[in-house]
N, C-alpha and C positions, 0 to 999 in steps of 0.2 A: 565534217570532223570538228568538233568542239573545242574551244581553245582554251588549255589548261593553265596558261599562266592569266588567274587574274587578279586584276589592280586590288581587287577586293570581294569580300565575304564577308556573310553577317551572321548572326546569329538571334534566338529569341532570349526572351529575359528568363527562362526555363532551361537556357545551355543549348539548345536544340540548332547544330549548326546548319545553314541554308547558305546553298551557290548562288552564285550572282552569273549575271549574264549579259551580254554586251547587245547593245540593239540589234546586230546581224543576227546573233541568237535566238534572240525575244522574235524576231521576226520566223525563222524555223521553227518554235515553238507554236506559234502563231498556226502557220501551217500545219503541221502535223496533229494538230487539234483539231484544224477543222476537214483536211482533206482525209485524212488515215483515221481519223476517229471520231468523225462526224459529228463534231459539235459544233452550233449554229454561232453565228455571228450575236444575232440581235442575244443567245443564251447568257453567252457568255458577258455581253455589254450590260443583262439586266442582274446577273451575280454583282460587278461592276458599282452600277448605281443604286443599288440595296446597297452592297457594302459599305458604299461613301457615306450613304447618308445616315446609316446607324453608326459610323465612324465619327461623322459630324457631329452628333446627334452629345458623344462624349463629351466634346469641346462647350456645350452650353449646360450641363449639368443639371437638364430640367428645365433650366429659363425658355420661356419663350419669345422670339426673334425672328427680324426679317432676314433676306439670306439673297445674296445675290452669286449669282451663274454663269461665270465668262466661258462661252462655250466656244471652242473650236470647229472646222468641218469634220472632222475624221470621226475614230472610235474613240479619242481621248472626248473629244465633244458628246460624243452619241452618247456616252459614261455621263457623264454630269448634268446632259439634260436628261436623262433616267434618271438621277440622284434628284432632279428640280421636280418631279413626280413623286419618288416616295417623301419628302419633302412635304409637298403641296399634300399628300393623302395624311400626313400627320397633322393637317392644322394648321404650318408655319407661311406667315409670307413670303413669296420666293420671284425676286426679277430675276429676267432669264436675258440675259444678251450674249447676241454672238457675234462674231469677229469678221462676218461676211455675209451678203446675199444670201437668202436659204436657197436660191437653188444650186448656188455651188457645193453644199451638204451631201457628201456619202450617203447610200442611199440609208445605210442603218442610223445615219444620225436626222437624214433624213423623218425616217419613221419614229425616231420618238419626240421629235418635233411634233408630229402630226398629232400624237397620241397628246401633248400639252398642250395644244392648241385645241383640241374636242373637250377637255378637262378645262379648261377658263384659265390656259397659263401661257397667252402669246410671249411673242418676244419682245422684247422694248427695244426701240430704237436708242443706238451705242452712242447717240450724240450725249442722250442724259444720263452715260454711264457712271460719273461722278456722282451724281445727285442719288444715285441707286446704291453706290458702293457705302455713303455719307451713311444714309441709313442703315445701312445692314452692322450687324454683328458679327457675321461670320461671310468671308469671298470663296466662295470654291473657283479654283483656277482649273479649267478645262480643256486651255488653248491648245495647246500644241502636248502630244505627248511621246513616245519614246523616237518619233519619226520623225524629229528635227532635221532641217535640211535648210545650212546657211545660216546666215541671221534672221528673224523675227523682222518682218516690215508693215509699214501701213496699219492699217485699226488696230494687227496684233498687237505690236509694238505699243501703239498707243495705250491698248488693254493695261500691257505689262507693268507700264510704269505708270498709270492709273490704281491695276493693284494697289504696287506697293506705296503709292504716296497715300490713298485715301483707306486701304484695307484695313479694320481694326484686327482684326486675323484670319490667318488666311491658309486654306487647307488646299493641298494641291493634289493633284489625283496622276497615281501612277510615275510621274516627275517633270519640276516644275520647270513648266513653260520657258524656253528658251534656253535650257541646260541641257546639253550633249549627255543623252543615258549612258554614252560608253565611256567618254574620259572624263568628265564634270564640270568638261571648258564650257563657257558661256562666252559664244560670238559677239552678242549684240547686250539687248536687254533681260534679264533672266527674272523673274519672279522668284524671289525672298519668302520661302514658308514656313507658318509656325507649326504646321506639319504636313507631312505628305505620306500618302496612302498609294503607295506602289503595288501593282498587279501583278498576278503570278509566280514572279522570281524577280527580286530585287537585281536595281540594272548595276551594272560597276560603275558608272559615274556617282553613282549616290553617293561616296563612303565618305565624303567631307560633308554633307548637307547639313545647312543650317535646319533646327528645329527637329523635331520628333521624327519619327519614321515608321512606317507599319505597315505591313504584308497584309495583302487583299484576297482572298481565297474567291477565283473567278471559277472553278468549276472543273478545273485541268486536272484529268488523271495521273497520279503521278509515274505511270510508264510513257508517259509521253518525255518526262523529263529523261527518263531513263535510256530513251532512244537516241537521245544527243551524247549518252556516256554520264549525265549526271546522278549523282547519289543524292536521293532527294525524299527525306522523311518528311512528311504531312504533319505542321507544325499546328494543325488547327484543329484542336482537342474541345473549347469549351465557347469558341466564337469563328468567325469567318474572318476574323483578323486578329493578328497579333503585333506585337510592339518590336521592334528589331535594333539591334547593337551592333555595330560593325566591329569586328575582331580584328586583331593587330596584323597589320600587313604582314603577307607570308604563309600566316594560319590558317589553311585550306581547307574545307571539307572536303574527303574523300570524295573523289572521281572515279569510277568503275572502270576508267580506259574511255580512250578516244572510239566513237560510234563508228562506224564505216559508211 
């Protein structure tokens, strides 16, 4: 059953209002996408890192730039190093580090590892992640994403506040690294973006976020959203993302009723 009181909702710059949803949410969403309606993991992570990277793609206006890729284990990682591919197929130079051992990788983040490592785009070792970040133009933050549990420790951590001291800007995917998707508290270290590119349905911690913000169109039918009790118009008319405004607390998009 879906939970109607939320902290927040947003909207596109066209009025078109969209629900927000709390990581428990995002997590049935999750589910019901792939087990009730049979859409694959790695599909929906490669919606994901296409989206990112034409997302990114904005932030440099045509210049061409190196681009560095703090990947996490999970599907927030599997995202970004899919983004460090269509990337890599546009021309740009793209370090890729991640935040652990590749064998401890999921196996979907696993596998697009494997796919940039057959394409000429290993990992670099996180010791010279400084020196990687120095050069780049743009950081995509990959670490951790709506699955936060605890505080950020170890390389993450170190990641995090490497971002933000050396990042010239810095785009985060789905929400940034270290920030709780449901309330917007931040336990520990939390990466600062100058925008972040949220998946599916914007989460309710986002509604204070610093910097830009903009819905990622991963592939989800919208009767999935439907089945949680959400009312949920397909804001993505003339791109796979759009730019999002959060609406004044209270201002709710209609809910169809609670799901059973």
């Amino acid at each position: 059953m879906i939970d109607q009181q939320r902290e927040a909702v947003f909207r596109t710059e066209e009025g078109v209002l969209v629900p927000a949803v709390t990581a428990q949410e995002m997590r049935e969403v999750d589910r019901i996408a792939v087990e009730e309606f049979g859409l694959g993991i790695l599909q929906m992570m490669e919606n994901a890192g296409r989206n990112l990277a034409d997302n990114l793609l904005t932030m440099l206006d045509g210049a061409k730039a190196e681009i560095t890729i703090l990947a996490g284990s999970g599907g927030n990682g599997g995202g970004g190093l899919c983004c460090a591919r269509h990337l890599h197929n546009r021309g740009f130079k793209v370090w890729v580090v991640i935040d652990r051992e590749q064998a401890e990788l999921t196996t979907a983040a696993r596998n697009q590892l494997q796919i940039l490592r057959a394409a000429g785009v290993p990992p670099m070792d996180a010791s010279h992640a400084r020196d990687f970040l120095r050069r780049s133009q743009v950081v995509v933050d990959a670490l951790i994403g709506y699955g936060l549990r605890g505080t950020p420790q170890g390389r993450t951590a170190e990641l995090i506040d490497l971002c933000n001291d050396r990042g010239r800007r810095i785009l985060s995917l789905d929400v940034p690294s270290g920030l709780n998707a449901t309330t917007g508290d931040a336990p520990g270290p939390v990466v600062r973006p100058d925008r972040t590119l949220t998946l599916a349905l914007p989460k309710t911690g986002l509604h204070s976020l610093p910097g830009d913000l903009y819905l990622g169109d991963i592939g989800i039918p919208p009767e999935v959203f439907h089945r949680l009790g959400l009312s949920f118009e397909p804001p993505f008319k003339k791109s796979h993302w759009v730019r999002l405004v959060s609406t004044p607390e209270g201002n709710h998009p209609g809910l169809d009723g609670a799901a059973d």
